[in-house]
C-alpha positions in Angstrom: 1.1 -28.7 -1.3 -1.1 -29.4 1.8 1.0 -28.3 5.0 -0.5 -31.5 6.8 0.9 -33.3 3.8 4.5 -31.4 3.8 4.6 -32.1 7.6 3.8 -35.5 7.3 7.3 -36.9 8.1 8.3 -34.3 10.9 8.2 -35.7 14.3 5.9 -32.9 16.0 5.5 -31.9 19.4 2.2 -29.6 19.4 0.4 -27.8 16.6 -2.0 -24.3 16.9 -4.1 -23.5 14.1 -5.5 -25.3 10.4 -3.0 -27.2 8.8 -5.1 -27.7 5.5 -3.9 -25.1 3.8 -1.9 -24.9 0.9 2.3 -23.8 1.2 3.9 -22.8 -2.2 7.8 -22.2 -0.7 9.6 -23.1 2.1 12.5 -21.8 4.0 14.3 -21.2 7.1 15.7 -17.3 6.2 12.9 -14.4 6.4 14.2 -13.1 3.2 13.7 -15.9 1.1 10.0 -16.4 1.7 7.1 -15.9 -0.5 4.0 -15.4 -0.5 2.2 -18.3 0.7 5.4 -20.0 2.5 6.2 -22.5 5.4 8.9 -20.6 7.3 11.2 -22.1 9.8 12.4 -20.5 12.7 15.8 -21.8 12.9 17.7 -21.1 16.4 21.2 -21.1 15.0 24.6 -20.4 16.4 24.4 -16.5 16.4 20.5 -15.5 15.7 17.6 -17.1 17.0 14.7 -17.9 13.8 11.6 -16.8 16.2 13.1 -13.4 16.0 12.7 -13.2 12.1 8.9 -14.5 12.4 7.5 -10.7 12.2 9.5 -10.5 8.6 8.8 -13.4 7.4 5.4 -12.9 7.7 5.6 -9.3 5.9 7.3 -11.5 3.1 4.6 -13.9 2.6 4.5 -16.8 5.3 1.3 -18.8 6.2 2.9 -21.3 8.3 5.6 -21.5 10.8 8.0 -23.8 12.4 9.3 -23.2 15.3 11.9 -24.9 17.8 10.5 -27.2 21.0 11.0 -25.4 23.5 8.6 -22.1 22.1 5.6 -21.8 24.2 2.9 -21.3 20.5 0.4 -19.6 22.7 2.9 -17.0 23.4 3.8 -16.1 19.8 2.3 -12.9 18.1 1.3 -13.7 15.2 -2.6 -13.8 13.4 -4.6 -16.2 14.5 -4.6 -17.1 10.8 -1.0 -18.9 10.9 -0.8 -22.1 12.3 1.9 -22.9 14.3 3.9 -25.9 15.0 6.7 -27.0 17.1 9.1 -29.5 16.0 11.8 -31.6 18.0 14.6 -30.8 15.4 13.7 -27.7 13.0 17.1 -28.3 10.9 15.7 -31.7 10.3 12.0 -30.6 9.9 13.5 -28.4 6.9 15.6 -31.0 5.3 12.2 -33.4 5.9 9.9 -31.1 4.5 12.3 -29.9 1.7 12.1 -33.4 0.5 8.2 -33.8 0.4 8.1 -30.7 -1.5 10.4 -31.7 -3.9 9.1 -34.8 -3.9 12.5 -37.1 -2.9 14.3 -36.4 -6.1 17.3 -38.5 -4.7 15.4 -41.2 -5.5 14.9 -41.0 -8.8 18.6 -40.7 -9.7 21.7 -42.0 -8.6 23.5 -40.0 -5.6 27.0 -39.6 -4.5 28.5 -38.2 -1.5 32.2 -37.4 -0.9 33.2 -36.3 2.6 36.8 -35.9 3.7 39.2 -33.4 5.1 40.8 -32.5 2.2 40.1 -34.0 -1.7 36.2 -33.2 -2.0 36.3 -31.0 -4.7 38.9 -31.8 -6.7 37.4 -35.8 -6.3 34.2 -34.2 -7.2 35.2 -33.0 -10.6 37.1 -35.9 -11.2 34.2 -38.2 -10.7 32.0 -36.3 -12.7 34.5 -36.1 -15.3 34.9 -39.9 -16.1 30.6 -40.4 -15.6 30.3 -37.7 -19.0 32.9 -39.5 -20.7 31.3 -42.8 -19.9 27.7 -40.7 -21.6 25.6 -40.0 -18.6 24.4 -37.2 -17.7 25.9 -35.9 -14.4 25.0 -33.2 -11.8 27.5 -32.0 -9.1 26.7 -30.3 -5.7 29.8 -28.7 -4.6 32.0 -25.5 -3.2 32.5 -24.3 -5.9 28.9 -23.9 -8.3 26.3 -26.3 -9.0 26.6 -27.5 -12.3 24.6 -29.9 -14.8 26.9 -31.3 -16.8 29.1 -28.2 -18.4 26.2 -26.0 -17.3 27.1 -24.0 -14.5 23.4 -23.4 -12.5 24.8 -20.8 -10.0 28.0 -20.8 -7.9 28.1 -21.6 -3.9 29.2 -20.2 -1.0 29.5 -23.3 0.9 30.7 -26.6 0.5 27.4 -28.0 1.1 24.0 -25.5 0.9 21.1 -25.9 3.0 18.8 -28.8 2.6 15.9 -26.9 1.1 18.7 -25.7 -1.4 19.9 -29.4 -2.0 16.5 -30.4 -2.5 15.7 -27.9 -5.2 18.7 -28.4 -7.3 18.5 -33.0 -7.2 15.1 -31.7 -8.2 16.1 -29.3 -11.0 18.2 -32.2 -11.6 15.6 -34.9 -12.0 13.5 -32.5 -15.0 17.0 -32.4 -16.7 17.2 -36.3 -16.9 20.1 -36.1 -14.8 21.7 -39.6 -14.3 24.1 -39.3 -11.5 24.1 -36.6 -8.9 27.1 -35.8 -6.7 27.1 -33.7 -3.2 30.4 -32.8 -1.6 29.7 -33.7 2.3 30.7 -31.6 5.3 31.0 -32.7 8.6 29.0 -29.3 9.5 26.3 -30.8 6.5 26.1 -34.1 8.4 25.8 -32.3 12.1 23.1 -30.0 10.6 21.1 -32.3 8.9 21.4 -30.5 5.3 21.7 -34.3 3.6 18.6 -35.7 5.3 16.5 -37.6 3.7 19.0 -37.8 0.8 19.2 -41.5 -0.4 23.1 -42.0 -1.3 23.9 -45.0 -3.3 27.4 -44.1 -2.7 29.7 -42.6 0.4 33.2 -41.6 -0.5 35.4 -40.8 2.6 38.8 -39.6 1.0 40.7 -38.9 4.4 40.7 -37.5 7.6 42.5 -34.8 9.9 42.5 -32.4 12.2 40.0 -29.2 10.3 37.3 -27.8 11.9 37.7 -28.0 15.6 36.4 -24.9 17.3 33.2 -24.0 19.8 30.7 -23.4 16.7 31.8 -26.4 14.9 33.3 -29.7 16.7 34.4 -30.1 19.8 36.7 -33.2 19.0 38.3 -35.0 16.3 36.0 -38.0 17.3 32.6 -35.5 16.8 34.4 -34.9 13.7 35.0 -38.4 12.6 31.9 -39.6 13.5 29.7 -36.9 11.8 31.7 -37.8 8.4 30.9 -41.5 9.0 27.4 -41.3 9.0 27.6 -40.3 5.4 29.4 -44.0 5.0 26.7 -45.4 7.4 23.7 -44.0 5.7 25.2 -45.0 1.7 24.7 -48.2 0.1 27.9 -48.5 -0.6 30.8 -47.1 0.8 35.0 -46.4 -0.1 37.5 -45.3 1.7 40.8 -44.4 1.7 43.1 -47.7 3.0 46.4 -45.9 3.6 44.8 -43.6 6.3 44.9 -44.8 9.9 41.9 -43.7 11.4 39.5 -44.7 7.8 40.9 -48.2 8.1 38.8 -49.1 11.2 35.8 -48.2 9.5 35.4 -51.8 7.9 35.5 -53.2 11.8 33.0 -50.5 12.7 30.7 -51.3 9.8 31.2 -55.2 9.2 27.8 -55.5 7.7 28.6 -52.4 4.8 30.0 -52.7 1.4 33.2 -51.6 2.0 35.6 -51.2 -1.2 39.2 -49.5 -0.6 41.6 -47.0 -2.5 45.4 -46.9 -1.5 49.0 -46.2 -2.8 50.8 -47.9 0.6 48.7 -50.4 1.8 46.5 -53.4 0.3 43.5 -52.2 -1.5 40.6 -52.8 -3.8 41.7 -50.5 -6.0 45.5 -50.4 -5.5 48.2 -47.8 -6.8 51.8 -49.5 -7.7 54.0 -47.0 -5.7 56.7 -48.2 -8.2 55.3 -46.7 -10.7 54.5 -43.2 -9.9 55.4 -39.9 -11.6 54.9 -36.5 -10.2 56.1 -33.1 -11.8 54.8 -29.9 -11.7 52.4 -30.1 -14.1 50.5 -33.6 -14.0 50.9 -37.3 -12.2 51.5 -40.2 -13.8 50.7 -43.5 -12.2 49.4 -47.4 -12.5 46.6 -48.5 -10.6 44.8 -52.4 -10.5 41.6 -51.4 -12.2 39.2 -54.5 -13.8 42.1 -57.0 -12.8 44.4 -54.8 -15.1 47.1 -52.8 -14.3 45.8 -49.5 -16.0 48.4 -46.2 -16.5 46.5 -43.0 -15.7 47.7 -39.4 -16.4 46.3 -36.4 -14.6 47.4 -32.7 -14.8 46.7 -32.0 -11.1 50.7 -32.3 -9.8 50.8 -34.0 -6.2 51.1 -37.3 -4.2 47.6 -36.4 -2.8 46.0 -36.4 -6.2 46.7 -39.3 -6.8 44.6 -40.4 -3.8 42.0 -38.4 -5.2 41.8 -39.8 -8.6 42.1 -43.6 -7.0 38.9 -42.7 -4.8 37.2 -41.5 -7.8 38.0 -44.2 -9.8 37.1 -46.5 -7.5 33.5 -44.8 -7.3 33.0 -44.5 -11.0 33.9 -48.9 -10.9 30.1 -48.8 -9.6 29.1 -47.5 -12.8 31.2 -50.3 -15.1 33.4 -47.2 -17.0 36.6 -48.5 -19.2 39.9 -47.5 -18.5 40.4 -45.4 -21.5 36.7 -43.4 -20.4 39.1 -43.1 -17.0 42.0 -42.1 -19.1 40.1 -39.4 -21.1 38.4 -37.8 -18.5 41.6 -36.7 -15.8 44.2 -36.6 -18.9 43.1 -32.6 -19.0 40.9 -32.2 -15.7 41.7 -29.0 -14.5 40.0 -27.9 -10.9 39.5 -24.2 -9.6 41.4 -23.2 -6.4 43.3 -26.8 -7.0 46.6 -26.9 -7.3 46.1 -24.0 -10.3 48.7 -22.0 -11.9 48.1 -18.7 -12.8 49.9 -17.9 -16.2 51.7 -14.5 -15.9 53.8 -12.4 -18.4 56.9 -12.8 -16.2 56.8 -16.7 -16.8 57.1 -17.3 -12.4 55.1 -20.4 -11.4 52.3 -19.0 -9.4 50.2 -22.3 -7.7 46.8 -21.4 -6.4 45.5 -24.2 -3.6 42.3 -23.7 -1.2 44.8 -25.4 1.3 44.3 -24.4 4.8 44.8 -27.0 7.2 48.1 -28.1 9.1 47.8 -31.6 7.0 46.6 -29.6 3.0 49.4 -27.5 3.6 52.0 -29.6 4.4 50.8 -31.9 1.3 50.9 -28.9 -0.6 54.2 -27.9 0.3 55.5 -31.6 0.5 54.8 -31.9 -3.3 56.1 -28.5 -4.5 59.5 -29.2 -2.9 59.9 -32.5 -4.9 59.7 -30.7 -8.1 61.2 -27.3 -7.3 64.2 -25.7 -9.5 64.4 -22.6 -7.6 62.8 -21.5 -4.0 59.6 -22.2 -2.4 57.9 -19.0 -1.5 54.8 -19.6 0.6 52.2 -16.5 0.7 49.6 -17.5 3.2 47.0 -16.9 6.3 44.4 -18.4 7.9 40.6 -17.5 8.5 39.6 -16.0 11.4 36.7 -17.0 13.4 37.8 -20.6 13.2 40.2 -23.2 15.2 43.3 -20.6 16.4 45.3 -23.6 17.4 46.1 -24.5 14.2 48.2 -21.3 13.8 51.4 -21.8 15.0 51.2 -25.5 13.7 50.7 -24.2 10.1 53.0 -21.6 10.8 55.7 -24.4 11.5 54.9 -26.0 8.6 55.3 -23.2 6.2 58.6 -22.5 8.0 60.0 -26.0 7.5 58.9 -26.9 4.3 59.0 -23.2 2.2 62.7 -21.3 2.1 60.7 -17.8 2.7 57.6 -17.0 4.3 54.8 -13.9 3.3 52.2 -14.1 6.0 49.1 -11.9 4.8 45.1 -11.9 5.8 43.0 -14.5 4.8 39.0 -14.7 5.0 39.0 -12.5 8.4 36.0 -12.1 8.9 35.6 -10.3 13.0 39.0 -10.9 13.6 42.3 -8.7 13.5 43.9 -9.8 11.0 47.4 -8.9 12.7 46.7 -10.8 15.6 46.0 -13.6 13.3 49.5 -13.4 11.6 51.2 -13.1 15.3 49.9 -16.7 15.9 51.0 -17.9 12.8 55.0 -16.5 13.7 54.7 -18.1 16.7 55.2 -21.5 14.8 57.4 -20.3 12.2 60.3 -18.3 14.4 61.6 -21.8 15.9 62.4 -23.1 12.1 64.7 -19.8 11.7 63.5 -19.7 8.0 63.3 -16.2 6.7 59.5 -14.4 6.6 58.0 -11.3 6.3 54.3 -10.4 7.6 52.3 -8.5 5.3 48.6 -7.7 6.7 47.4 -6.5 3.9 46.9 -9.7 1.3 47.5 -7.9 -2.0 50.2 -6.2 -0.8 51.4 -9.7 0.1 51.2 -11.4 -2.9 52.8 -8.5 -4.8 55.8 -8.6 -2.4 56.3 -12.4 -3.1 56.2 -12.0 -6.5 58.7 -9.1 -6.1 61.4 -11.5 -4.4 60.6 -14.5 -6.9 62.9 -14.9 -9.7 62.7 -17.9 -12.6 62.9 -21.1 -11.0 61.8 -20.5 -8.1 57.4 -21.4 -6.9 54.9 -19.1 -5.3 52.6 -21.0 -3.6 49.4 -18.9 -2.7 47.2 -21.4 -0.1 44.1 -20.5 1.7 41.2 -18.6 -0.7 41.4 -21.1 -3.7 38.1 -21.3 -5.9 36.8 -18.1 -3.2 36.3 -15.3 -5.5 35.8 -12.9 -2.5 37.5 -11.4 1.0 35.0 -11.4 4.2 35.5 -9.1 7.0 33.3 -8.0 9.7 29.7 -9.9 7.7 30.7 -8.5 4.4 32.1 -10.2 1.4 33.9 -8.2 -1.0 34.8 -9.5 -4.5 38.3 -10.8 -4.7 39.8 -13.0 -7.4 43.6 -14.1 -6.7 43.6 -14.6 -10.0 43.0 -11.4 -11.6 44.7 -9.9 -9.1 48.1 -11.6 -10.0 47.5 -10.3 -13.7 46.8 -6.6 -12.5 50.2 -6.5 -9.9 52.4 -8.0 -12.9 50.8 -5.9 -15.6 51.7 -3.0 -13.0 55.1 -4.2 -12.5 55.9 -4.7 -15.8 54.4 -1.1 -17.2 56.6 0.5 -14.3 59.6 -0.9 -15.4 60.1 -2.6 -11.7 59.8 -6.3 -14.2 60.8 -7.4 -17.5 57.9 -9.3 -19.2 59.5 -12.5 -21.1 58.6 -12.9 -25.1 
């Protein structure tokens, strides 16, 4: 494609060279481009784009992009490669990413879920009950990018990069995908990875305190407001009516399509809290569906799933699906990372839950207690690199709610993971609940598995669907799962546990 024609949408503040000639790839990391590629110098929050120009030419480039305050006379590059600076290079790439691509969110119909907790697992859910009602579906997500059953690759964010959006709705589009769904960060909103995306739907499942920190938000309010754009810039938007801060989004937005999930409070699509079930394996409940009052069953145990599967059956209404497609899909939905219990020879119920916030864990926690024979044991940490004031809250939390404690490294990634753990005492030591740190995190889970016996619930928060451990820029492979098996087949071969028949 012509770069004056990939361009054509970019608000541009000066150009230096030919712009008629022809760009094959695009992207905003030096390592990713081809030959014959528009690369865009991104200044982000710890490396500056210009400084990657010199390799990003060796890789191929022909064009560049570069941030407004770059003087282009002063960059040394051939006279060959046109320059051009932008007002907003994140949005220049999400704008050209589209051209390229040409707008494949327009040729199919796109949902976006934001929220601080509930993407994913709403995510799955949705796109469960769209196959069941025969369309072909397409989900963006955390976890992998999938097409229907077909997982396309697995993700490392919750939502990629726009250029990376762009290709998939497109890859998408030549499958004859239907309906596409994106989980929505607050970070994808402030960074302009969704624009140009055309959402016919904005799910906002809840809201509280996540991601405050210098290289993220500096208030709940920057928070809020960069997850209501996604409702601002949908056709259609739902939100969740039992949440105090989501219910003045209809007043903010009186001209927007506003429908409404709750269990408390009046709703469009309301749950009878008189007719609930929750056990450790699956909820049970009644919503008002079609006029009807329709019985659902999911195996995802917890309160908070049920707000989940409200807000996605009050997204998949749009779509006109039956109760029983409803019914089908979530009767056997089961989510990575969500609420997952690891099946072990020593017949312990082991939950795996991507929780990590003061408000996920205490849900978590809230819901394992309701159910619990035995003792709650709570194996945890936080990430470094991220909010620290959330430490001792957590740590509170975990000391209220669990009747022991194993505090172990999460993703650390610069941190030390000791001081981490420190921060997290500081808010369990007032409860007086016993707890044990543990820096090491396999060490940690083997030591609550050690003090578990039948009955009782290990609750593992924090990783979830993350197959790896980062620290210091380096990811190395790390599945909870597997290494559950490995410490009880270990256990059991040294005679330290009996395995049960």
């Amino acid at each position: 494609m012509l770069l004056k024609k990939l361009i054509s949408e970019v608000e541009i503040i000066n150009t230096v060279g030919d712009l008629n000639l022809d760009i094959t790839n695009i992207h905003s990391d030096s390592r990713k481009i081809k030959e014959g590629g528009l690369f865009i110098a991104i200044n982000g929050f710890s490396k500056d784009g210009i400084h990657f120009i010199p390799d990003a030419i060796k890789n191929g480039a022909k064009a560049i992009i570069v941030e407004p305050n770059v003087d282009l006379n002063s960059l040394d590059i051939p006279t060959n490669i046109p320059a051009i600076s932008v007002k907003n290079t994140r949005k220049a790439l999400a704008q050209t990413a589209c051209t390229f691509y040409d707008n494949p969110s327009k040729k199919l119909k796109l949902i976006g879920i934001t929220g601080t907790k509930g993407k994913t697992t709403t995510t799955f859910m949705v796109k469960s009950i769209l196959e069941a009602h025969g369309l072909n579906v397409g989900l963006i997500g955390s976890i992998a990018v999938y097409i229907n059953n077909e997982k396309i690759e697995d993700t490392d964010r919750t939502t990629p990069e726009s250029i990376e959006i762009q290709k998939h709705l497109a890859n998408m589009v030549e499958k004859n995908v239907d309906v596409a769904i994106i989980e929505v960060s607050s970070q994808a909103m402030k960074l302009d990875r969704v624009t140009g995306c055309e959402f016919d739907i904005g799910l906002f499942t809840n809201l509280s305190e996540d991601h405050i920190s210098p290289k993220e938000h500096p208030t709940m309010e920057d928070y809020f407001n960069c997850k209501l754009e996604l409702i601002k810039i949908a056709k259609h938007g739902i939100i969740n009516n039992d949440d105090e801060k989501l219910k003045t989004i209809k007043n903010l937005l009186p001209n927007k399509d506003i429908k409404t999930f709750a269990i408390d409070n009046s709703a469009d699509f309301k749950v009878n809290p008189n007719k609930v079930e929750i056990t450790d394996s699956y909820i049970d409940f009644s919503i008002f569906f079609n006029g009807k009052e329709e019985q659902i069953e999911a195996c995802i145990p917890g309160r908070f799933s049920i707000y989940n599967a409200a807000g996605a059956i009050a997204v998949s209404s749009y779509f006109d699906v039956t109760a029983d497609e409803i019914r089908t899909a979530l009767k056997d939905l089961k989510v990575l990372g969500r609420s997952e219990l690891v099946p072990n020879k020593l017949g312990l119920t082991i939950m795996i839950d991507y929780a990590h916030t003061p408000s996920s864990l205490e849900s978590i926690l809230t819901a394992v207690n309701t159910y619990a024979k035995g003792k709650v044991i709570c194996a945890w940490g936080v990430g470094g690199d991220r909010d620290a004031t959330k430490r001792p809250i957590m740590g509170e939390i975990s000391g209220r709610l669990a009747d022991y404690t194993v505090l172990m490294s999460d993703q650390v990634r610069t941190e030390d993971p000791l001081k981490i753990l420190k921060e997290i005492e500081v808010g369990i030591i007032p409860t007086g609940k016993p707890y044990k740190i543990v820096v090491d995190r396999t060490e940690g889970i083997k030591y609550a598995i050690s003090i578990a016996k039948p009955g009782d619930i290990i609750v593992i928060p924090g990783l979830g669907h993350d197959l790896y451990l980062e620290k210091n820029g380096v990811k190395y492979p790390y599945d909870e799962r597997k290494v559950i098996t490995k410490l009880i087949d270990d256990m059991i071969s040294s005679g330290e546990r009996q395995a049960i028949n």
